[in-house]
C-alpha positions in Angstrom: 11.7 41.0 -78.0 13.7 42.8 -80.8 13.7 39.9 -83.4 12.7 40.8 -86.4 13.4 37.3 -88.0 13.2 34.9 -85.0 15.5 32.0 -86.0 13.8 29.6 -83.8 10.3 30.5 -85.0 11.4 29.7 -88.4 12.5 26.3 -87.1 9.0 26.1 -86.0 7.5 27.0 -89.4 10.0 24.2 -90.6 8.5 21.5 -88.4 4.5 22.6 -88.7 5.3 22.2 -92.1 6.6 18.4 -92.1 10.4 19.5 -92.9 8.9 21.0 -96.2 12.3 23.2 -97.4 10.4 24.5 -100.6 7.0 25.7 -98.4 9.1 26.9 -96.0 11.0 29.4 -98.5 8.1 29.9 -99.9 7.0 31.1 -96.8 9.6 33.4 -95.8 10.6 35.1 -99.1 7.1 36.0 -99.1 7.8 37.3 -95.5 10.4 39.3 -96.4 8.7 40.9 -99.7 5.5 42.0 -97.8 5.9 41.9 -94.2 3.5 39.3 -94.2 3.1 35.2 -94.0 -0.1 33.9 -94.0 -0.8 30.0 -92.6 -4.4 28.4 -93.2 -6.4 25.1 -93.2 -5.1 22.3 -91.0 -1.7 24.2 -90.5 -3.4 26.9 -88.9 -5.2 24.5 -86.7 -2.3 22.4 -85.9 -0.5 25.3 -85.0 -3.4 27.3 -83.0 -3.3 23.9 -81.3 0.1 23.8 -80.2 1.2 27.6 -79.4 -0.6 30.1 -77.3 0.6 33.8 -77.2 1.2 36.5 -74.5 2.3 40.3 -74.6 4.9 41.0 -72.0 5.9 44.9 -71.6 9.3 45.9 -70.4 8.0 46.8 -67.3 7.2 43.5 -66.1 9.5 41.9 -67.5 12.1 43.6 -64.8 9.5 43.1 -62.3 10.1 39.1 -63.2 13.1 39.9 -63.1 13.8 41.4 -59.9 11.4 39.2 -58.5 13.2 35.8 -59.4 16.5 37.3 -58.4 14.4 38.2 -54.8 12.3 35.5 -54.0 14.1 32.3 -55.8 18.0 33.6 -55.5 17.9 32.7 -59.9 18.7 35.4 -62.1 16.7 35.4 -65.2 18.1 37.0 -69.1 15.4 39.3 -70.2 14.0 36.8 -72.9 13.6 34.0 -70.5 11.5 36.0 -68.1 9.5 37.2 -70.6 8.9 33.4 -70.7 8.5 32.7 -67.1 6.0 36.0 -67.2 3.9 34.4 -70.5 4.1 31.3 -68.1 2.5 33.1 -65.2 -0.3 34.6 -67.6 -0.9 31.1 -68.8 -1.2 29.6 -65.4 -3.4 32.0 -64.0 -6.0 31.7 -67.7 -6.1 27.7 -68.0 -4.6 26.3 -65.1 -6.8 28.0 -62.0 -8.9 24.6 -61.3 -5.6 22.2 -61.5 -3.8 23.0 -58.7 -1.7 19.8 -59.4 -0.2 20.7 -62.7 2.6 22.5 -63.6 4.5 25.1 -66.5 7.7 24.5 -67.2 9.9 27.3 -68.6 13.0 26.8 -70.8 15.6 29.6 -70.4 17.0 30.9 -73.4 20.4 32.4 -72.5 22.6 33.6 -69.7 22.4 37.3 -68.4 25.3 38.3 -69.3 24.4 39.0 -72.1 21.8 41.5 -71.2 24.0 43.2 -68.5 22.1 46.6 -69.2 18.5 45.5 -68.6 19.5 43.1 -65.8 21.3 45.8 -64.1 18.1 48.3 -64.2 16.2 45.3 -63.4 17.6 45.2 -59.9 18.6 48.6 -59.5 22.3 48.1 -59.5 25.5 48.8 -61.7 26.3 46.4 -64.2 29.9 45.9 -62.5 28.5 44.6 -59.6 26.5 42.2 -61.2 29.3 39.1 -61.6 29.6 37.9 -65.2 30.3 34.7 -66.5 34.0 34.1 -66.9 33.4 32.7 -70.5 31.6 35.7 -71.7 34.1 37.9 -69.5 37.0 36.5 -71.8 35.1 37.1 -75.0 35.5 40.4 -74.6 39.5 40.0 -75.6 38.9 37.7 -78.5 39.3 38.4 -82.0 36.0 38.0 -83.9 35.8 35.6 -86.7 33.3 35.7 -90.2 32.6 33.0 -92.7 30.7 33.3 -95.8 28.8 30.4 -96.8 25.8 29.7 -99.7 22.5 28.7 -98.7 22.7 24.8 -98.3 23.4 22.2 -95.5 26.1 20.4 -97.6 28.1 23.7 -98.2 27.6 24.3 -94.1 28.5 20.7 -93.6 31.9 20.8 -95.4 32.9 24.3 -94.1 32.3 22.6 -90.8 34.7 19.2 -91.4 37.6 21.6 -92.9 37.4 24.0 -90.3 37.6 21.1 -87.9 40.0 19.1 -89.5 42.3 22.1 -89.6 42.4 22.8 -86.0 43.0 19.3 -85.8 46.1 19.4 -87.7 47.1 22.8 -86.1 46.5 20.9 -82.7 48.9 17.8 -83.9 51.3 20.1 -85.1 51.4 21.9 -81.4 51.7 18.0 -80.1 54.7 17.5 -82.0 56.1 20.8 -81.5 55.8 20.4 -77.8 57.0 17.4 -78.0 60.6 18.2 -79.9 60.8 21.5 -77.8 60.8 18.8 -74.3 64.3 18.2 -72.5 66.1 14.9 -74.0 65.3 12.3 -71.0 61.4 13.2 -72.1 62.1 12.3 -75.8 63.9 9.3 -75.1 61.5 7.9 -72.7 58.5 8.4 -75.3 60.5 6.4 -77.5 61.3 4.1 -75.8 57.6 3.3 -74.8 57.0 3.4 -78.2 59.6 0.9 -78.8 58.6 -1.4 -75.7 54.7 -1.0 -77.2 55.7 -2.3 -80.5 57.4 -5.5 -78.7 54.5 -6.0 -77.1 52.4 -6.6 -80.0 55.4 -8.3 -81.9 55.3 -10.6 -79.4 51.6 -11.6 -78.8 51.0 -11.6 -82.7 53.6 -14.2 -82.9 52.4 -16.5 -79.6 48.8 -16.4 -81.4 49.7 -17.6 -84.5 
């Protein structure tokens, strides 16, 4: 895969390392000054213990591809059948005597995404391959960048104003709607409103 800085294998790092944030920096600033990050001692073993590793070349991985799509009518994004190919390897190295047991493989993302490959996967044009309507309709929206610092509270609070102003925009379409309806709908909120509020008028009053 073209990753130069997997995201998720950082996450990894992060949880091999007991949710450590300073050996975790430590480890990827180093990463990025050299090209390099070492693990050793018990982290090494934990991890060796935990994660095995296959090479999958862009040949078989539209073989996996086209084979999925053939045999199992599922069509597999290139990342995930690298997966499902690692899986295969797997099987076939530590799993020959256990006919029983199984490998399951998480999918990392839809194939639309990855219309190109897909497409010379199975030998076809990527307009006849049908995309997802959601990623169809991205294609007309306008693209969106925030700047944040470094830090999980700074994330955190970019993430409550954001929401709490599409909140407010969303009241303030509520109420617009709302005074733009005919006069019979206005009234009739109001009075349910009104017939609401002498409801619990009324039982307040019988409880005390």
């Amino acid at each position: 895969m073209d990753i130069c800085v997997s995201s998720n294998f950082e996450r990894y790092l992060f949880a091999l390392s007991g949710e450590n944030h300073d050996l975790l920096r430590g480890w990827m600033q180093g990463f990025e000054q050299t090209g390099e990050l070492t693990i050793s001692g018990e982290l090494l073993t934990k991890a060796q213990d935990e994660m095995a590793s296959y090479a999958v070349l862009q040949k078989e991985v539209r073989s996996t591809i086209a084979e999925y799509k053939k045999v199992h009518q599922y069509l597999f994004d290139p990342h995930s059948a690298i997966g499902a190919a690692a899986a295969m390897h797997f099987g076939q190295e530590t799993l020959a005597d256990k006919p029983r047991s199984a490998v399951v493989v998480v999918g990392t993302a839809h194939y639309g995404k990855f219309l190109p490959v897909v497409s010379k996967a199975l030998g076809v044009a990527e307009e006849d391959i049908q995309q997802h309507p959601i990623l169809k309709s991205l294609e007309s929206l306008p693209t969106r960048l925030s700047v944040a610092n470094n830090s999980s509270a700074t994330v955190a609070e970019h993430i409550r104003k954001t929401i709490a102003k599409k909140n407010q925009k969303t009241n303030n379409n509520c109420f617009c709607q709302w005074a733009a309806a005919p006069t019979e709908c206005k009234l009739a909120t109001i009075g349910l409103a009104v017939a609401a509020v002498a409801v619990v008028f009324f039982v307040a009053k019988r409880s005390k």
